[in-house]
TIVO-2410 file (N, C-alpha, C; in nm, 3 decimals):
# residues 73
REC num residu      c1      c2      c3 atome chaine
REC   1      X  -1.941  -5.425   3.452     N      A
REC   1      X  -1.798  -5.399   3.454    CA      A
REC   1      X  -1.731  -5.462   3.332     C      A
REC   2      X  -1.780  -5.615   3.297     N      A
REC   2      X  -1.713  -5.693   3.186    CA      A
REC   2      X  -1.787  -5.574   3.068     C      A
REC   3      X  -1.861  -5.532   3.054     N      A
REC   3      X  -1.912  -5.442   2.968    CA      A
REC   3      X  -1.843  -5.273   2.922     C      A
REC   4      X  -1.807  -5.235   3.030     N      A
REC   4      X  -1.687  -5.183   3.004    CA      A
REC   4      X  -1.549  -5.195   2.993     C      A
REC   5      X  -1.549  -5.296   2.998     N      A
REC   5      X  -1.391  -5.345   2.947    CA      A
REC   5      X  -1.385  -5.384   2.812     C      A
REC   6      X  -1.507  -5.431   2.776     N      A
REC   6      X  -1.516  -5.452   2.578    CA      A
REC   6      X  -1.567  -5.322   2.524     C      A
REC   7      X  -1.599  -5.211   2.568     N      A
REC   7      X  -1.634  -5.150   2.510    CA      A
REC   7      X  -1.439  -5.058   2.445     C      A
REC   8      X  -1.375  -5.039   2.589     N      A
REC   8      X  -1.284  -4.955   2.564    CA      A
REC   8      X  -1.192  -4.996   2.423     C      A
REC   9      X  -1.186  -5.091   2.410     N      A
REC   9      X  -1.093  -5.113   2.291    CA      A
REC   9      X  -1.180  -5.083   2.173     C      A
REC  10      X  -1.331  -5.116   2.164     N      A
REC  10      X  -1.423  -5.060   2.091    CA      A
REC  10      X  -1.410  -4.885   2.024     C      A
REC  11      X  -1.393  -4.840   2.110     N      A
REC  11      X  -1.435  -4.724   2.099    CA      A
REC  11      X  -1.277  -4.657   2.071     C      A
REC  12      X  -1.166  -4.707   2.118     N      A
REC  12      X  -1.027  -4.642   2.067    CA      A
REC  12      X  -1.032  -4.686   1.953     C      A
REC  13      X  -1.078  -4.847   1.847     N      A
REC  13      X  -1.042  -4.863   1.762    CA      A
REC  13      X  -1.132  -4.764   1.651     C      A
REC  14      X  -1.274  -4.736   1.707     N      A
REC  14      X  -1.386  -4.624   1.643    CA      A
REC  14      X  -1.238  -4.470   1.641     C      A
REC  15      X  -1.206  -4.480   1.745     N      A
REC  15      X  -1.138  -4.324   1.733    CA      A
REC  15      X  -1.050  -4.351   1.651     C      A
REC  16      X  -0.974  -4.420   1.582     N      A
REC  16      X  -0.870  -4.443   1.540    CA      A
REC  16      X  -0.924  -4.429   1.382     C      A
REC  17      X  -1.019  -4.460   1.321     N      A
REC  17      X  -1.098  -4.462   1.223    CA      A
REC  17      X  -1.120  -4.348   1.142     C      A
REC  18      X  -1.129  -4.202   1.222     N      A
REC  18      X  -1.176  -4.126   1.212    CA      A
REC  18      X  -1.071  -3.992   1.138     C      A
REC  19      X  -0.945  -4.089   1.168     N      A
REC  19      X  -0.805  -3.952   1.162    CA      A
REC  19      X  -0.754  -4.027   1.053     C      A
REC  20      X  -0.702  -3.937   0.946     N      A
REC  20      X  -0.722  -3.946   0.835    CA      A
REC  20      X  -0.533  -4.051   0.791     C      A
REC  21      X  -0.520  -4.101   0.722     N      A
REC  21      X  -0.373  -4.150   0.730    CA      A
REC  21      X  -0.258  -4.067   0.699     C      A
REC  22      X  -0.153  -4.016   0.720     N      A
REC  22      X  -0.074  -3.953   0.713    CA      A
REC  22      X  -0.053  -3.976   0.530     C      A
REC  23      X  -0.065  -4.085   0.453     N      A
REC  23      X  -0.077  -4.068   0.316    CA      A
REC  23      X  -0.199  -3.948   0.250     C      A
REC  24      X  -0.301  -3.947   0.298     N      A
REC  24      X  -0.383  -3.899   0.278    CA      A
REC  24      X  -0.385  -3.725   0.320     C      A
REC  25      X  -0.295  -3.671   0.434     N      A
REC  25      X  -0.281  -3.572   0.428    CA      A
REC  25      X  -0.191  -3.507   0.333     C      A
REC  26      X  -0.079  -3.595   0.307     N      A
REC  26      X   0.002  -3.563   0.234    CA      A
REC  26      X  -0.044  -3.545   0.117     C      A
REC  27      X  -0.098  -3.637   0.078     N      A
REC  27      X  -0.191  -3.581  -0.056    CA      A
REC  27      X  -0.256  -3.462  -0.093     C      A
REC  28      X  -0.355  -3.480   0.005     N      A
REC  28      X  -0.449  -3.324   0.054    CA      A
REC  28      X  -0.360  -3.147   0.013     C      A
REC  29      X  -0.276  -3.214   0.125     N      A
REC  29      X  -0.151  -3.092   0.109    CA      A
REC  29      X  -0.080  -3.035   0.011     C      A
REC  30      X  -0.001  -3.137  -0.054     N      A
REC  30      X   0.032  -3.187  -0.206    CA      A
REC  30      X  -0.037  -3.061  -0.304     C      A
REC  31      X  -0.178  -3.133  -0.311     N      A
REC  31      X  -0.278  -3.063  -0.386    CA      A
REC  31      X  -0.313  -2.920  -0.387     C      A
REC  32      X  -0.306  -2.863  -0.244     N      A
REC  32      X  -0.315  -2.781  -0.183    CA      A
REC  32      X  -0.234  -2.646  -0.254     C      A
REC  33      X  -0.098  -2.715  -0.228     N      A
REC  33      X   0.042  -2.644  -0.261    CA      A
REC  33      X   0.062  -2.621  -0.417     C      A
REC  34      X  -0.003  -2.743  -0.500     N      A
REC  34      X   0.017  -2.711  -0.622    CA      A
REC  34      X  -0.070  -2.646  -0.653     C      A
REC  35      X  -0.225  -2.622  -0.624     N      A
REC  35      X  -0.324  -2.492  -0.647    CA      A
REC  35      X  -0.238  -2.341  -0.626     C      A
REC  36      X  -0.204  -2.353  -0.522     N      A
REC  36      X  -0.113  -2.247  -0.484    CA      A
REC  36      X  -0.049  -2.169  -0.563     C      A
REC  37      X   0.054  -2.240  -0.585     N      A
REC  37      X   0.186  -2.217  -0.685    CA      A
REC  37      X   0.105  -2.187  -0.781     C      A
REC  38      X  -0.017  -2.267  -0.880     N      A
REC  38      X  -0.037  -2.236  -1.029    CA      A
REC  38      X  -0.120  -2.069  -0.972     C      A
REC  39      X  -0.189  -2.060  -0.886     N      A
REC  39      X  -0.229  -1.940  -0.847    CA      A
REC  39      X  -0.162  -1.860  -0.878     C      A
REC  40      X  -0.012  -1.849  -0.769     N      A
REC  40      X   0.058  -1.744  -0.796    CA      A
REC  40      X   0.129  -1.734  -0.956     C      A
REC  41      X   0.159  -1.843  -0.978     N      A
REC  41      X   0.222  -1.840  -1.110    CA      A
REC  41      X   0.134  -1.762  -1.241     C      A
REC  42      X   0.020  -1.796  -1.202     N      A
REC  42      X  -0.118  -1.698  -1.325    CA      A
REC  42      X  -0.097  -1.548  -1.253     C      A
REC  43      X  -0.081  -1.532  -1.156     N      A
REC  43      X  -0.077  -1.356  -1.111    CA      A
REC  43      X   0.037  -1.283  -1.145     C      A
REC  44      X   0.135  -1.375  -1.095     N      A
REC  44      X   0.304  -1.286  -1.217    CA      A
REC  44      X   0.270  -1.298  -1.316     C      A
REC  45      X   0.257  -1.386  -1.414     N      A
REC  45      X   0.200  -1.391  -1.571    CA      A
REC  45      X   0.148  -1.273  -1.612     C      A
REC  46      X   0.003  -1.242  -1.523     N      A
REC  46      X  -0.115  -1.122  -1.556    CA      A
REC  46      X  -0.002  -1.014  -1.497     C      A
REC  47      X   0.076  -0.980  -1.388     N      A
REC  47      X   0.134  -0.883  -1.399    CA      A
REC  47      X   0.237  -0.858  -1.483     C      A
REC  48      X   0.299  -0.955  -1.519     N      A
REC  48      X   0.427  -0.902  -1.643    CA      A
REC  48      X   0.346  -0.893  -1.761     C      A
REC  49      X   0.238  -0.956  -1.797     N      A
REC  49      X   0.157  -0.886  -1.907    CA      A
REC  49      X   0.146  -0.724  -1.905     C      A
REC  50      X   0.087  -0.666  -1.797     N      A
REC  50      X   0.049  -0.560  -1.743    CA      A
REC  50      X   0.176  -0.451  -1.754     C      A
REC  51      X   0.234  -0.532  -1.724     N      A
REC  51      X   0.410  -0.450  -1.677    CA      A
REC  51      X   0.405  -0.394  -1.863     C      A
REC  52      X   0.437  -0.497  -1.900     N      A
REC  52      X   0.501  -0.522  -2.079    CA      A
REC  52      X   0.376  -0.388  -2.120     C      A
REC  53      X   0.260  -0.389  -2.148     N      A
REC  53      X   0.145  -0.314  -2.200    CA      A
REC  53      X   0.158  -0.199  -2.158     C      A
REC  54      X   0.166  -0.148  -2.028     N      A
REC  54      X   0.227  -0.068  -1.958    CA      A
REC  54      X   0.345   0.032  -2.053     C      A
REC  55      X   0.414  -0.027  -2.100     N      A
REC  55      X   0.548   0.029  -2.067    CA      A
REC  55      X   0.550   0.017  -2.223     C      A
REC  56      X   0.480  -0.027  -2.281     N      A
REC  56      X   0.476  -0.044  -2.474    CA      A
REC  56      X   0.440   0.151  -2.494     C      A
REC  57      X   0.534   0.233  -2.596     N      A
REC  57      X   0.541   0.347  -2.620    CA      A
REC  57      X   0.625   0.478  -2.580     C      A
REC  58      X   0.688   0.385  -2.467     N      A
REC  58      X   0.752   0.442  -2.370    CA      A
REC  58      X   0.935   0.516  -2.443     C      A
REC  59      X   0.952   0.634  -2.429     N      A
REC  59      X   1.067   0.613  -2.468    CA      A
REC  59      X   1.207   0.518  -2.412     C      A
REC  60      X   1.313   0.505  -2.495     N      A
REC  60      X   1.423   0.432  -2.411    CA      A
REC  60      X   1.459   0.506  -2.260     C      A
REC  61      X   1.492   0.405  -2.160     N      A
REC  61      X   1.530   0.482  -2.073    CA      A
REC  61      X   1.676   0.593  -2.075     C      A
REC  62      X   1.686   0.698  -2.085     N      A
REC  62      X   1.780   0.766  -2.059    CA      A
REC  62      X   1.896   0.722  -2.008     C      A
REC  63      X   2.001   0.779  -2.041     N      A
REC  63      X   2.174   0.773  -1.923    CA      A
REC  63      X   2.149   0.893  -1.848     C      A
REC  64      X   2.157   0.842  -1.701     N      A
REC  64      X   2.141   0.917  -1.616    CA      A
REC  64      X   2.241   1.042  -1.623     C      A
REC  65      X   2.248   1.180  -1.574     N      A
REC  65      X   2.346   1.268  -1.598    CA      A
REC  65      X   2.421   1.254  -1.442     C      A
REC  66      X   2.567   1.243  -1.438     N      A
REC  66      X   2.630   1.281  -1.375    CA      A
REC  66      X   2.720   1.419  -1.372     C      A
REC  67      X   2.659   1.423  -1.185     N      A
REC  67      X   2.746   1.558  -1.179    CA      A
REC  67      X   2.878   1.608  -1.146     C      A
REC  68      X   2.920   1.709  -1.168     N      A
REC  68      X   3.029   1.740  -1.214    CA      A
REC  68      X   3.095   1.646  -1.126     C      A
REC  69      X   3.274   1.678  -1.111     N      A
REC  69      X   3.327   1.589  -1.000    CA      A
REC  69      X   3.349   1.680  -0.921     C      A
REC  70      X   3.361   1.668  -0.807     N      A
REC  70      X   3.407   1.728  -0.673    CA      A
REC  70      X   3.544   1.791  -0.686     C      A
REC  71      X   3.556   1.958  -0.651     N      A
REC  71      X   3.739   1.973  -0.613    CA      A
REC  71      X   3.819   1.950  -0.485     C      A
REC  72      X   3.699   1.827  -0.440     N      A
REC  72      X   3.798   1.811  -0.341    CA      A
REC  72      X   3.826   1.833  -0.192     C      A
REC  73      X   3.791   1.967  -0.158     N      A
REC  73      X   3.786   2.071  -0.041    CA      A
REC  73      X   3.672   2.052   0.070     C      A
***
């Protein structure tokens, strides 16, 4: 019985060991988020490249024609 009574604080302080510190997720996360972002940030890049190459030869865009005006009725 005295044997399980030293063990229990044993074994919460083992569990306690194991979960990581709230500094340490934050970090993790941190890291996480800034992979992220430079991710997306290189994929708009490669698409407005794409866009720009794309669209190199192109004539100016036109003025749209408007039609006549309405009499009204």
């Amino acid at each position: 019985m005295r044997a399980a009574i030293l063990l229990v604080p044993l074994l919460l302080l083992a569990a306690c060991k194991d979960e990581p510190r709230f500094e340490e997720r934050y970090e993790k996360a941190a890291k996480e988020i800034e992979a992220r972002a430079k991710a997306m940030d290189a994929d708009i890049a490669e698409s407005d490249r794409a866009a720009a190459s794309a669209s190199e030869g192109l004539p100016p865009d036109a003025r749209p024609s408007n039609a006549p005006p309405s009499s009204g009725e």
